[in-house]
KEKE-3310 file (N, C-alpha, C; in steps of 0.2 Angstrom, whole numbers, plus 5000, padded with zeros to 4 digits):
npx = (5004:5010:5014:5000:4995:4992:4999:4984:4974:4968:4961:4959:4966:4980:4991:4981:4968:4958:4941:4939:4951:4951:4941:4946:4957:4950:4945:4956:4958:4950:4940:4925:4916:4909:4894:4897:4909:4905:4909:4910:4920:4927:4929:4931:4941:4942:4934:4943:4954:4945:4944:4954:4958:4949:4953:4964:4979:4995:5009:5017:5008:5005:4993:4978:4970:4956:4948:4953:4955:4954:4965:4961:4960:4970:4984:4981:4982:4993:5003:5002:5003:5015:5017:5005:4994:4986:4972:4966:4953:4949:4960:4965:4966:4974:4984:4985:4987:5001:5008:5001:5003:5017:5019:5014:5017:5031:5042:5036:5032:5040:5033:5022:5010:5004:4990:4985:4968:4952:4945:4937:4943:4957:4972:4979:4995:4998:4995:5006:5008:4994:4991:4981:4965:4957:4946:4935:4924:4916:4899:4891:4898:4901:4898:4903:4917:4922:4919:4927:4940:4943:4942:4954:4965:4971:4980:4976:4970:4964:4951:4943:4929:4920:4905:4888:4875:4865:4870:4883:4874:4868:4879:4883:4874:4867:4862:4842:4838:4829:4836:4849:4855:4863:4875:4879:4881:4890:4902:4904:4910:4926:4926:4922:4913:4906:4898:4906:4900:4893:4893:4890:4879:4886:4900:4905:4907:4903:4887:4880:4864:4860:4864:4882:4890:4903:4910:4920:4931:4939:4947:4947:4948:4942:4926:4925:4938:4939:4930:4925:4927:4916:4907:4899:4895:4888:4877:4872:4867:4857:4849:4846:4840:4826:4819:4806:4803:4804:4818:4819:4810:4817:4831:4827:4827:4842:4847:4841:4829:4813:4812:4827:4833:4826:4833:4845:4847:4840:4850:4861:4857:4846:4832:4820:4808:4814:4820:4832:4836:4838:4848:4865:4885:4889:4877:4875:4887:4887:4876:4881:4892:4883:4880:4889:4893:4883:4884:4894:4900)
npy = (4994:5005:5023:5026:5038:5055:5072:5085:5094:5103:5115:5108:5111:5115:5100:5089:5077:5079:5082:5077:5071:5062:5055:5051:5042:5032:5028:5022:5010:5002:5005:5003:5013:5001:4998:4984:4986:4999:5010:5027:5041:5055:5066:5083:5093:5103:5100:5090:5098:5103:5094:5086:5100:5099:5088:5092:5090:5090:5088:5078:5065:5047:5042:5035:5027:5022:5014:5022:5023:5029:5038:5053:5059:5055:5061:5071:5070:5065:5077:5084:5076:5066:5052:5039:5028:5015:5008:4996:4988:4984:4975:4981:4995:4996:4991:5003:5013:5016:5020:5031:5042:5039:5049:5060:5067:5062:5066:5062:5048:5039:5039:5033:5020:5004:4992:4979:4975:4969:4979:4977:4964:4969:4967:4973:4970:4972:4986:4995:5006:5017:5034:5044:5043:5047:5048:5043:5033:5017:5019:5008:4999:5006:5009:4998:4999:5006:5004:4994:4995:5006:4997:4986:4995:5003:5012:5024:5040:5051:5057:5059:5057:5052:5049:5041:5054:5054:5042:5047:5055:5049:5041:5053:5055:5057:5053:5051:5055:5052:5048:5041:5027:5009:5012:5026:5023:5013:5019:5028:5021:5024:5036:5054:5059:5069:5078:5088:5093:5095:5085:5089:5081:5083:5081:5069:5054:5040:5049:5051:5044:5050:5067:5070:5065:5075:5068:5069:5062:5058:5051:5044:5040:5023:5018:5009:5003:4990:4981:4973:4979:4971:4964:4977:4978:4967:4971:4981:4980:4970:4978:4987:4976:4976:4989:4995:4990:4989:4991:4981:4970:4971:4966:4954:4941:4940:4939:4927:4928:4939:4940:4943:4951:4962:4964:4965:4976:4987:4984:4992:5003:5007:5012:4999:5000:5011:5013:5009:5021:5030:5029:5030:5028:5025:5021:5009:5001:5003:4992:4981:4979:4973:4962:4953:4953:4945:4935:4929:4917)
npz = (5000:5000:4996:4992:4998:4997:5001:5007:4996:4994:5004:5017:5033:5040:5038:5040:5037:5025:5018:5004:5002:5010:5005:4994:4997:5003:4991:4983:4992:4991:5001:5011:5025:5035:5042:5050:5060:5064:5058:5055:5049:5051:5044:5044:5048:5056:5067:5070:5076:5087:5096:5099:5107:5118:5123:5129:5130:5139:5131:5135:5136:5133:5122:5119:5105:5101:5085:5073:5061:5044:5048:5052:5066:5072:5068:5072:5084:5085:5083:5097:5108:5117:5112:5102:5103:5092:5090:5081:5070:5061:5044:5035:5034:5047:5041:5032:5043:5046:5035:5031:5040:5040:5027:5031:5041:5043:5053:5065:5064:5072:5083:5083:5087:5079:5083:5081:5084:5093:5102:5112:5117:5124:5130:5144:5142:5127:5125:5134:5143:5142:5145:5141:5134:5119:5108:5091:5096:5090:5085:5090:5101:5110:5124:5131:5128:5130:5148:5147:5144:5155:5163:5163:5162:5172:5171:5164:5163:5161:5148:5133:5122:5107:5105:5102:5102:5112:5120:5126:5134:5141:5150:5154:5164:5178:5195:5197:5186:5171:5162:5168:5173:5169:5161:5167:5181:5183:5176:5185:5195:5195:5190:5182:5173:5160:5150:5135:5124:5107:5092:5073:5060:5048:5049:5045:5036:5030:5032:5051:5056:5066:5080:5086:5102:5115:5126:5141:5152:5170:5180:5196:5211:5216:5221:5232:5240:5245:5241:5226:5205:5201:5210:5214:5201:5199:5207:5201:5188:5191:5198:5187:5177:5179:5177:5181:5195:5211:5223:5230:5226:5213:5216:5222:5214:5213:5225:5230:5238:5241:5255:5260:5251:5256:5269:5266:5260:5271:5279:5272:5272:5262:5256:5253:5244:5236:5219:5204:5199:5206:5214:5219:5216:5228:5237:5228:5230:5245:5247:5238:5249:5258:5255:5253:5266:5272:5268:5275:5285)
capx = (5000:5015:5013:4994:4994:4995:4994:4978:4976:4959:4958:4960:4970:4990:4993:4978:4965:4952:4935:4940:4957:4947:4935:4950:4961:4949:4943:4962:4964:4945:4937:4919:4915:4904:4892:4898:4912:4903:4914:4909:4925:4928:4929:4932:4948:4938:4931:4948:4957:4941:4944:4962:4959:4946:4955:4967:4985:5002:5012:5019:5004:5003:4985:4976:4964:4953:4944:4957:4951:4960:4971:4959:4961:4978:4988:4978:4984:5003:5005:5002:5004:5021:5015:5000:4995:4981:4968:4959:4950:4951:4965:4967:4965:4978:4990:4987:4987:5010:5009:4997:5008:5024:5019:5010:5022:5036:5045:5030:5030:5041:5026:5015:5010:4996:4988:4975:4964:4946:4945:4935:4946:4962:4973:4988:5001:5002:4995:5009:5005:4993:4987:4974:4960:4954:4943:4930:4921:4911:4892:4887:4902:4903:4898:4906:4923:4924:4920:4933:4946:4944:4943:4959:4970:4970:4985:4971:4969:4958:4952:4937:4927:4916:4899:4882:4874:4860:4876:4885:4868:4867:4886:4886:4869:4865:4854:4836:4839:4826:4841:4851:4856:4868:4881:4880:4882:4897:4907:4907:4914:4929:4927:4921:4909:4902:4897:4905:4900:4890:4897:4885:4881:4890:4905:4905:4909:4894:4885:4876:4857:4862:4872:4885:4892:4907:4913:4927:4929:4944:4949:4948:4948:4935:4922:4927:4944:4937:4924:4927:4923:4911:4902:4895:4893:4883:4871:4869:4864:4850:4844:4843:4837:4819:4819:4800:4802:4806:4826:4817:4810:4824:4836:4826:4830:4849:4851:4835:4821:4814:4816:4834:4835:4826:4837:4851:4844:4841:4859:4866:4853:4843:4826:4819:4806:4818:4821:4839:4837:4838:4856:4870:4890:4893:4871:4877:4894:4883:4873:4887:4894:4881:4877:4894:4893:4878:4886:4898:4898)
capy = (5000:5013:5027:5029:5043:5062:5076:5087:5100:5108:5120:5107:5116:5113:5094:5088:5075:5086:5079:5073:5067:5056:5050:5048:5038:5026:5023:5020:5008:5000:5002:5007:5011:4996:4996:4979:4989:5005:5016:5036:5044:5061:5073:5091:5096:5109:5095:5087:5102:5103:5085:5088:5103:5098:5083:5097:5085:5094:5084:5072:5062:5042:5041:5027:5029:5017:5016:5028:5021:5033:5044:5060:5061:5053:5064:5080:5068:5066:5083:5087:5067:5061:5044:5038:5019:5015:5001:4995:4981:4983:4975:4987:5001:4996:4992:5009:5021:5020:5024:5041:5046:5042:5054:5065:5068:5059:5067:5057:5042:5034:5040:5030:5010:5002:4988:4978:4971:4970:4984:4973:4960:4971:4966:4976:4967:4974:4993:5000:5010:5023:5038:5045:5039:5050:5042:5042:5027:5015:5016:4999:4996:5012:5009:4993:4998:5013:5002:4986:5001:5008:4991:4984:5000:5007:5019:5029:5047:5056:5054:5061:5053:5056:5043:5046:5059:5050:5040:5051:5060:5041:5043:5059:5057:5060:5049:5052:5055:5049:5043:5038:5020:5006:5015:5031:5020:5009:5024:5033:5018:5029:5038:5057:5060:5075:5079:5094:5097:5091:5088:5087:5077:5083:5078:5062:5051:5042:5054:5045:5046:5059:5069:5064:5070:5075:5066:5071:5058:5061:5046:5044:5034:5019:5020:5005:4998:4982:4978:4971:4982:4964:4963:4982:4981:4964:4974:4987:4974:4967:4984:4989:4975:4977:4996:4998:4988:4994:4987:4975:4966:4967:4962:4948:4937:4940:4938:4924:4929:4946:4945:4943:4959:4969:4964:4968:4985:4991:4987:4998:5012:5011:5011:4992:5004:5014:5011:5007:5025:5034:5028:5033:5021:5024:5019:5002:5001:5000:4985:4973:4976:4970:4954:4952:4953:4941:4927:4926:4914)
capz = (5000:5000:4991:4992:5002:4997:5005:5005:4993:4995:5010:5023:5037:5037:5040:5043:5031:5020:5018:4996:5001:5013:5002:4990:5000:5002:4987:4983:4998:4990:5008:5010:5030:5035:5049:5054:5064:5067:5054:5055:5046:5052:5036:5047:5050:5060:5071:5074:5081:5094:5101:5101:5110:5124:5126:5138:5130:5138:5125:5137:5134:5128:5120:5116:5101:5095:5079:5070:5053:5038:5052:5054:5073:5074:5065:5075:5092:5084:5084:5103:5112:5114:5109:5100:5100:5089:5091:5074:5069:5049:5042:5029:5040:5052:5038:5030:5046:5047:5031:5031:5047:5037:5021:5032:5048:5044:5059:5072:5063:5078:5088:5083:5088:5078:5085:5078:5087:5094:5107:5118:5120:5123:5136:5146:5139:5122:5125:5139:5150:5140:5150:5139:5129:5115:5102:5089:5097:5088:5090:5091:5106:5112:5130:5134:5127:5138:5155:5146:5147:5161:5171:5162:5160:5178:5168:5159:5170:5157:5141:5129:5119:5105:5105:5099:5108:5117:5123:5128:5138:5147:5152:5161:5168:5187:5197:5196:5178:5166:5157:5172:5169:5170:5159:5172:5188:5182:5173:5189:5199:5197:5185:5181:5164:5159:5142:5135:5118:5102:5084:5069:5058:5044:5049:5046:5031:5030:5038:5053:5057:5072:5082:5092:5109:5118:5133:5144:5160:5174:5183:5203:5216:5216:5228:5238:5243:5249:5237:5219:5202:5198:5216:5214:5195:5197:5209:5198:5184:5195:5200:5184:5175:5177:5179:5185:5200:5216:5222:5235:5220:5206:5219:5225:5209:5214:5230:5229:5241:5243:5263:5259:5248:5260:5275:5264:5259:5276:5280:5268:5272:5256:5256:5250:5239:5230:5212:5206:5197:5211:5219:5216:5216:5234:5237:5225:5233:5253:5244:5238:5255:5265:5251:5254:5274:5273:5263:5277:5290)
cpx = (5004:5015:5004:4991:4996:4995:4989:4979:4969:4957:4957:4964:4976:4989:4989:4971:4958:4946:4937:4945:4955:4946:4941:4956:4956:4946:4951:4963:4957:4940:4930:4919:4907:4900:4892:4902:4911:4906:4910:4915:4924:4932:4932:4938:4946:4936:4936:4952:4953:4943:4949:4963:4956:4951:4963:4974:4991:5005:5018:5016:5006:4996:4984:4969:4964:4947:4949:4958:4956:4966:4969:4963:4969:4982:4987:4982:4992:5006:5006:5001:5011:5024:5008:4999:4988:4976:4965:4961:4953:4957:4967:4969:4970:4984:4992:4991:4997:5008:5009:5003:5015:5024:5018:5013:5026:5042:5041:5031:5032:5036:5022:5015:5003:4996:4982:4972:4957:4946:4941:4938:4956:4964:4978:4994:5002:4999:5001:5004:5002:4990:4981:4971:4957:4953:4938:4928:4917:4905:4891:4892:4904:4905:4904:4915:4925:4925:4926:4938:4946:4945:4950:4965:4969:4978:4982:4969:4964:4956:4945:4937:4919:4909:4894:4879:4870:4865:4879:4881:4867:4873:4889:4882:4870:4862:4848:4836:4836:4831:4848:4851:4861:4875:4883:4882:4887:4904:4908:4909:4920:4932:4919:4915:4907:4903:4900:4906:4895:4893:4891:4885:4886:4898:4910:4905:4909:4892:4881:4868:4855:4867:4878:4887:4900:4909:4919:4925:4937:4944:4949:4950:4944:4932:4922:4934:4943:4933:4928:4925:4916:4907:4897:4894:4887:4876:4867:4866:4859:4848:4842:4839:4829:4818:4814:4800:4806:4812:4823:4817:4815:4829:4833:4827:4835:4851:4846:4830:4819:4814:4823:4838:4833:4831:4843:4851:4844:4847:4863:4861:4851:4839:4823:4814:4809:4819:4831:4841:4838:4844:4860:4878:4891:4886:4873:4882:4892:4881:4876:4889:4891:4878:4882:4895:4887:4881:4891:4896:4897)
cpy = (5006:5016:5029:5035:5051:5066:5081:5091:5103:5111:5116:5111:5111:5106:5089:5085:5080:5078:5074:5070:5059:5050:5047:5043:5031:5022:5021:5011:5001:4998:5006:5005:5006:4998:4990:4980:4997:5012:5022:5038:5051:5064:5079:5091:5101:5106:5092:5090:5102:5099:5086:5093:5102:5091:5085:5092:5092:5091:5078:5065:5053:5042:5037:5031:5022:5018:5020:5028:5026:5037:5051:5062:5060:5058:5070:5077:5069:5072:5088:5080:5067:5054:5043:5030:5020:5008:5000:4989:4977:4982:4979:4992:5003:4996:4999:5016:5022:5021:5032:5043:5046:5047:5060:5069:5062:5059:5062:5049:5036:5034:5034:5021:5007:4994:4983:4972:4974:4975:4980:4967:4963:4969:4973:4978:4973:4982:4999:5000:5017:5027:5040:5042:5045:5047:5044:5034:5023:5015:5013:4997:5001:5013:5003:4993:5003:5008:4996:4991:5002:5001:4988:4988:5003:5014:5024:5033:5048:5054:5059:5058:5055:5049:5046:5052:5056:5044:5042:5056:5053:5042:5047:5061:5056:5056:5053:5055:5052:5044:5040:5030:5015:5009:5020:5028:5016:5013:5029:5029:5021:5032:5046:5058:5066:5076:5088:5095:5092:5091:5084:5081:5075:5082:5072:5059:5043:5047:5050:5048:5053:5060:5063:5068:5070:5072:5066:5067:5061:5056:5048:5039:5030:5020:5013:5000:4992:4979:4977:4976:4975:4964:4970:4981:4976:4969:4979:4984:4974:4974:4987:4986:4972:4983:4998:4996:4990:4988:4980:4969:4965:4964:4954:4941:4934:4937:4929:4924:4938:4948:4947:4949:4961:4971:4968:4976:4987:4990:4990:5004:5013:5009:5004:4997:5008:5012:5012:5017:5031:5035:5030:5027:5020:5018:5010:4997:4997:4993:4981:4974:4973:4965:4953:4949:4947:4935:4923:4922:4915)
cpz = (5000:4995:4987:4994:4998:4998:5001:5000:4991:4999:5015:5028:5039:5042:5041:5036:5029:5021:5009:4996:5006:5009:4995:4989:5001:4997:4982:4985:4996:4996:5007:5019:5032:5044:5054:5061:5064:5064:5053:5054:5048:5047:5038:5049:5059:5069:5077:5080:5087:5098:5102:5106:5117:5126:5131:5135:5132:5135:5127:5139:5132:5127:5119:5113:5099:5091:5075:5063:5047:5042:5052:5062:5075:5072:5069:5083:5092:5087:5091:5108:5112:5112:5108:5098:5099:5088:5084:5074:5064:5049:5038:5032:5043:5046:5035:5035:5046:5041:5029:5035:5042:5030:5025:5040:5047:5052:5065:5069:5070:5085:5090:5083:5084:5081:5082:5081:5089:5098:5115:5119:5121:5131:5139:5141:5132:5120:5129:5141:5147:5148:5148:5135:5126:5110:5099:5090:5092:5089:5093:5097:5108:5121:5131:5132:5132:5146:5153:5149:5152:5167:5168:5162:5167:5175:5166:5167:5168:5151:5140:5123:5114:5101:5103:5104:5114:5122:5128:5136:5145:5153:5156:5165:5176:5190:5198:5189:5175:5163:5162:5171:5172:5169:5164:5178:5187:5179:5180:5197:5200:5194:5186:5176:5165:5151:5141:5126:5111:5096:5082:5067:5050:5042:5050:5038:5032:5036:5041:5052:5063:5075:5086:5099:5110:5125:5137:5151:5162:5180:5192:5207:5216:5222:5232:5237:5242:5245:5229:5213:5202:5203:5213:5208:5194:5199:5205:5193:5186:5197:5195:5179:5174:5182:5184:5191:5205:5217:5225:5229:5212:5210:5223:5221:5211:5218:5234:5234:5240:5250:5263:5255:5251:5265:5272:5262:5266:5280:5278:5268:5266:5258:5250:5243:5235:5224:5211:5202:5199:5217:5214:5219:5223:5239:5236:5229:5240:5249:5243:5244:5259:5262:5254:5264:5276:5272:5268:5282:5299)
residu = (UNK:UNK:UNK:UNK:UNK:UNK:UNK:UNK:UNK:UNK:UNK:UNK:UNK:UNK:UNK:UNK:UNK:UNK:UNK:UNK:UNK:UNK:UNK:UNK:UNK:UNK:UNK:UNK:UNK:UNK:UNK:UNK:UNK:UNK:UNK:UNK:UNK:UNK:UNK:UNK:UNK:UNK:UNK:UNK:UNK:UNK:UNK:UNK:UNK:UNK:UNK:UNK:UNK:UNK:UNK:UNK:UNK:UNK:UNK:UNK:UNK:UNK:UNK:UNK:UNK:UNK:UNK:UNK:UNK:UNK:UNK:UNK:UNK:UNK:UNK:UNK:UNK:UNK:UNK:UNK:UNK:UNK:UNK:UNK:UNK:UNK:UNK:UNK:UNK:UNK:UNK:UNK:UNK:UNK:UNK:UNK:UNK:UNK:UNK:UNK:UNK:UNK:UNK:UNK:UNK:UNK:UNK:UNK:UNK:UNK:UNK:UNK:UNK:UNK:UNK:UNK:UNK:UNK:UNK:UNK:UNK:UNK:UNK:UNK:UNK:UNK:UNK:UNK:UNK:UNK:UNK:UNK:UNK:UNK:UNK:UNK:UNK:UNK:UNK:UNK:UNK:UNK:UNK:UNK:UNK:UNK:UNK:UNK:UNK:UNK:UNK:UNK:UNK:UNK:UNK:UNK:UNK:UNK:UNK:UNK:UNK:UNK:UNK:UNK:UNK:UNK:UNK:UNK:UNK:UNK:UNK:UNK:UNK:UNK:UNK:UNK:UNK:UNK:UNK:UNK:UNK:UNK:UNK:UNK:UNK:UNK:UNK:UNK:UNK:UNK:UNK:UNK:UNK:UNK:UNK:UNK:UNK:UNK:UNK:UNK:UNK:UNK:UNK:UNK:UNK:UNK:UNK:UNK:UNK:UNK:UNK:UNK:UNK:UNK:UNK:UNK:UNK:UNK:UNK:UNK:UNK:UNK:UNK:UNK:UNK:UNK:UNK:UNK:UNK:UNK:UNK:UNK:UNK:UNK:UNK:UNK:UNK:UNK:UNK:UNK:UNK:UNK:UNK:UNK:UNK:UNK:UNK:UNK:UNK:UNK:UNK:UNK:UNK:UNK:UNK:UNK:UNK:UNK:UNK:UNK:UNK:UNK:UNK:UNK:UNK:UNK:UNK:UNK:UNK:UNK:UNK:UNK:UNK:UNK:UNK:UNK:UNK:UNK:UNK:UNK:UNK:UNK:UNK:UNK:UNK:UNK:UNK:UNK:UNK:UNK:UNK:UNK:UNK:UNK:UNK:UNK:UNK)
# end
């Protein structure tokens, strides 16, 4: 594939892929973005500098991008990362992106690591030690790649992330939030979210059905020492798999009676009638402790 690559020449901004060299690279490379792996191509120059800039990089950075599909994002992370390792799926893709990088910043090239692999089976081993995560997510594995990460990579501080918007609206919700959910209550095991920003739909190659969002998280402390992420993330599972019913009865499945979930609830000080959409990690956090503290002998 050497020598596919040229630089832009249409009014993209210095360095950075245009929207026709895009669309020209790939019909070069004969890729078409498939919805099997959730492909949206970032076309805006305009776009990339934004992500690059909210994602706050002082330039001593490892990043971990995944999805990095033609090298929009990448090339905009090169420039302010002092390493960039790249996750992708597509063979092609992954063979292409050292190339883009060595026509297009030859000087980064030793920057950069491609990897190809699923994102959801990544381990340690063959990432280092990134610290940040900046990415155009895949829809379709948007959530589940965010908490894979975060519970495999205890080296990730910060990151920002750009998922559909209703995703993203899930991600940084609140308890008692209509949209409050599983995704909100497992991302803030010990992790920050908050959404800060919306990108169209025109900046997308294909353009999707809708927007998408911005998310910026900021890594913490987990909300228990002693407790497992798996204990608190089962309960939240069960709390939230049958949302209308109060905790007494979605946790009575789990723990299998419903004296046994209430007993357990008024030792963590929740209310047996509450709903799971009304707690918050530390609320969750109380509950695996006192199933835990029951089971013992």
């Amino acid at each position: 594939m050497t020598g596919t690559t040229s630089p832009p020449a249409d009014g993209a901004l210095p360095g950075l892929l245009s929207a026709a060299h895009i669309r020209r690279l790939a019909q070069e490379l004969d890729i078409w973005p498939t919805k099997r792996w959730g492909q949206n191509f970032v076309i805006d120059p305009n776009t990339i500098r934004r992500i690059v800039d909210l994602a706050d990089l002082a330039g001593d950075e490892h990043v971990l991008e995944v999805g990095p599909g033609l090298g929009s994002l990448t090339l905009g992370l090169l420039d302010k990362a002092e390493h960039v390792t790249a996750v992708e799926i597509d063979p092609k893709l992954a063979a292409q992106l050292p190339e883009t990088v060595q026509r297009m910043r030859p000087e980064k090239s030793a920057n950069l690591t491609v990897v190809r692999e699923d994102a959801l089976r990544l381990q340690p081993g063959s990432l280092g030690e990134p610290t940040v995560l900046v990415a155009n997510l895949p829809y379709n594995v948007a959530v589940p790649v965010v908490l894979h990460l975060l519970e495999v990579l205890p080296s990730l501080r910060k990151g920002l992330v750009m998922v559909q918007d209703e995703v993203a609206d899930r991600l940084a919700a609140a308890p008692g939030s209509k949209i409050y959910g599983v995704p909100s209550a497992k991302i803030a095991w010990d992790t920050e979210a908050r959404k800060v920003g919306v990108v169209g739909k025109r900046v997308f190659w294909p353009e999707p059905r809708i927007s998408s969002g911005l998310v910026r998280f900021d890594r913490g402390e987990p909300a228990s020492e002693e407790l497992t992420r798996q204990e608190v993330f089962s309960v939240i599972d069960a709390a939230f798999a049958q949302r209308r019913k109060t905790l007494r009865a979605a946790l009575s499945g789990f723990v299998g009676t419903g004296a046994l979930a209430e007993q357990a609830l008024r030792a963590a000080e929740v209310d047996p009638q509450a709903r799971g959409e009304t707690l918050n990690i530390h609320d969750f956090t109380r509950i695996a402790a006192a199933l835990r503290a029951a089971d013992r002998p």
